[in-house]
C-alpha positions in Angstrom: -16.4 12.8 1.3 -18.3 11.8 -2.3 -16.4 8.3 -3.6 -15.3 10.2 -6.4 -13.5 12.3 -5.0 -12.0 9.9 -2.1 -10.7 7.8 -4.9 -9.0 10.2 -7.3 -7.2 11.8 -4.2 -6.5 7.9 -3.1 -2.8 8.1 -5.2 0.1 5.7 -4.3 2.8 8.1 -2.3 6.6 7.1 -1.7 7.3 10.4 0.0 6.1 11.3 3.7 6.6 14.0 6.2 8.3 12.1 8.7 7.0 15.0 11.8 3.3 13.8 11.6 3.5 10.1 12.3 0.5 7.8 11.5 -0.7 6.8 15.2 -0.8 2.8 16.1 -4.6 3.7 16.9 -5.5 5.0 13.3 -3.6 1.8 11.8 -5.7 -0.3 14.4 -9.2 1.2 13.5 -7.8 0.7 9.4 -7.4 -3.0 10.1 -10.6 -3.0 11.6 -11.9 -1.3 8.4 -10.6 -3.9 6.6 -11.4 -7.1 8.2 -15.7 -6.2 8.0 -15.1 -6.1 4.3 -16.1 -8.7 1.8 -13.9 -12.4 1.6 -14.3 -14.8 -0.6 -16.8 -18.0 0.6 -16.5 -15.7 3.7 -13.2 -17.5 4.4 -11.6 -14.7 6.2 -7.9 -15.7 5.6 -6.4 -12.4 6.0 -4.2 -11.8 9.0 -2.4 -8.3 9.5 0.9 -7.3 11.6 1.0 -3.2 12.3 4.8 -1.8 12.6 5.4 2.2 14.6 8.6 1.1 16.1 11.4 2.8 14.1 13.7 -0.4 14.3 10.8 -2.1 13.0 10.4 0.9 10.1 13.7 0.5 9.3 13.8 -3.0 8.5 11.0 -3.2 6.3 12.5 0.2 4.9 15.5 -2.0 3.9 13.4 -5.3 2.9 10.3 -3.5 0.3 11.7 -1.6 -3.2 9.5 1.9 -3.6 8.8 3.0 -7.3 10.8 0.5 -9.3 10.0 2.4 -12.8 11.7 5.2 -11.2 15.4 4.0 -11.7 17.2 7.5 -11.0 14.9 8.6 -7.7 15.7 6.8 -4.3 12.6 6.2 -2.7 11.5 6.8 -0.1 14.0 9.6 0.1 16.0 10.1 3.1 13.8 12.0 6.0 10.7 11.0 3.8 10.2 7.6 4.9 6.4 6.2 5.9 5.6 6.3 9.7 3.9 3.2 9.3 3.6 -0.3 7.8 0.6 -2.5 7.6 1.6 -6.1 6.5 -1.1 -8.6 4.8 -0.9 -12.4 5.6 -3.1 -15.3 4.2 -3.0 -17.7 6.9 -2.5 -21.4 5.1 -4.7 -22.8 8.2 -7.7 -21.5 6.9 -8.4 -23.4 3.5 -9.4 -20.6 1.4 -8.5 -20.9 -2.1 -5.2 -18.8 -3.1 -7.6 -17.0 -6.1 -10.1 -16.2 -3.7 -7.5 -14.7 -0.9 -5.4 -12.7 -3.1 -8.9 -10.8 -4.4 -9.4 -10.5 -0.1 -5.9 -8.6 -0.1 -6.8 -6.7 -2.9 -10.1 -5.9 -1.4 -8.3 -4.9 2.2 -5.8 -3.5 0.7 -7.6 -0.6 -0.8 -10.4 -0.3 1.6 -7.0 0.2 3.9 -5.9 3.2 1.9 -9.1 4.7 1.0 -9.5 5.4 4.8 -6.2 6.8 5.3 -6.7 9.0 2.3 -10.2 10.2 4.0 -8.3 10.6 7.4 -5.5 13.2 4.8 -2.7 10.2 5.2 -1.2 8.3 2.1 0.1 5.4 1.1 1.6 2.6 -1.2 0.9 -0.8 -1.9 4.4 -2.9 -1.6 4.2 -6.3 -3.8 8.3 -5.7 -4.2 9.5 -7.2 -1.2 11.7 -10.8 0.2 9.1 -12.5 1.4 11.7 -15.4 3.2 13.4 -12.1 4.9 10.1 -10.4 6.0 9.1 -13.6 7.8 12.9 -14.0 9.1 12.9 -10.1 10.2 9.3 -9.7 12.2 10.0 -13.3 13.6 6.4 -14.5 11.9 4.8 -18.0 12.3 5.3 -20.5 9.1 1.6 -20.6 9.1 1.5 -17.1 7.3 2.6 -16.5 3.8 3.4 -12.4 3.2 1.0 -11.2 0.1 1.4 -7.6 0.6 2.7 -4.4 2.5 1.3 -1.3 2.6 3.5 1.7 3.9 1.5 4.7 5.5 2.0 7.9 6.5 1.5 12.1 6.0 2.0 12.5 2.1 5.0 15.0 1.3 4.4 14.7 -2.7 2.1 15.1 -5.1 0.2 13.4 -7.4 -1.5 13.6 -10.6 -3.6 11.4 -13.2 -2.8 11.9 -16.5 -4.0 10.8 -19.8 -2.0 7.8 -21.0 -0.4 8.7 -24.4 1.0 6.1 -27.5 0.2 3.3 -25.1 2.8 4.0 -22.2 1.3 3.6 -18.3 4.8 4.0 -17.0 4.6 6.4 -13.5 7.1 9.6 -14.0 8.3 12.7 -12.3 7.4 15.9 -13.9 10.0 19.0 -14.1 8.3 20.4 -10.9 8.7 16.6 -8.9 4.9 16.2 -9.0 4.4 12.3 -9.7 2.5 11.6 -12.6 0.5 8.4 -13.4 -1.1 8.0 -16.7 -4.4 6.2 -17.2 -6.2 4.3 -19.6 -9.5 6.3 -21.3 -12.7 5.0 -20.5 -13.0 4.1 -24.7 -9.9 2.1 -23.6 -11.4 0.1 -21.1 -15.1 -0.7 -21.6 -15.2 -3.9 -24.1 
């Protein structure tokens, strides 16, 4: 698949089909993926925890907030939820500097989704979460400090780029339930 085109299908998803789970295996080899790619002073600092169990789905289910612009949708909707979580740690062990690790998730992060797009699963970056309850919930060591979780899973929506108009980049819904996310032009961006 052309980079192009992996990255315009790549579209944040809060909606899954719940009967075509993301396997432990695929998350596994995404992790992987993830921790060959570039870190800052080569510090390595991420660490990842991979949830399948539903007990596990359901907690973090209850813990992250979906779509927060979207104030009259409740996402992820009932028998839509992701099959799958990845969660991103900086380990506070390793020294790295905080500016350097947060561009590693960021780096992990999307190499972790542009994989699961190419393999025809979605995904969404979580930043809207308890971080005191996540560590409480998944029992994890005081060492790591939550940055990010991404939820995974067989898209049930779509979604579609749009040109951003009188300034607004707020996410919507269209009449037919497609998700819509507006851009910037290109004249916008290059300085």
């Amino acid at each position: 698949m052309m980079m192009e085109s992996l990255v315009l299908r790549n579209r944040t998803c809060r909606s899954f089909d719940e009967s075509q789970p993301i396997t432990l295996e695929t998350m596994t080899a995404l992790v992987d993926l993830a921790r060959r790619t570039a870190s800052g002073m080569n510090k390595q600092p991420l660490r990842y925890r991979i949830l399948t169990e539903r007990a596990e789905l359901d907690k973090m289910v209850c813990n992250a907030r979906f779509g927060t612009a979207l104030k009259d949708i409740k996402l992820p909707p009932e028998n839509g939820k992701p099959t799958g979580y990845i969660m991103i740690f900086t380990d506070k062990e390793v020294g790295s500097p905080d500016t350097l690790a947060l561009k590693d998730v960021g780096i992990a992060a999307q190499t972790i989704l542009l994989a699961a797009t190419e393999q025809g699963f979605g995904g969404c970056m979580l930043g809207s979460f308890d971080p005191s309850r996540l560590v409480t919930d998944f029992n994890i060591p005081d060492r790591y400090r939550p940055e990010l979780v991404i939820a995974l899973g067989k898209p049930a929506e779509r979604a579609l780029l749009t040109d951003a108009h009188n300034g607004s980049l707020t996410y919507y819904r269209d009449a037919a339930g497609n998700h819509c996310v507006p851009k910037r032009g290109l004249d916008e961006v290059l300085i």
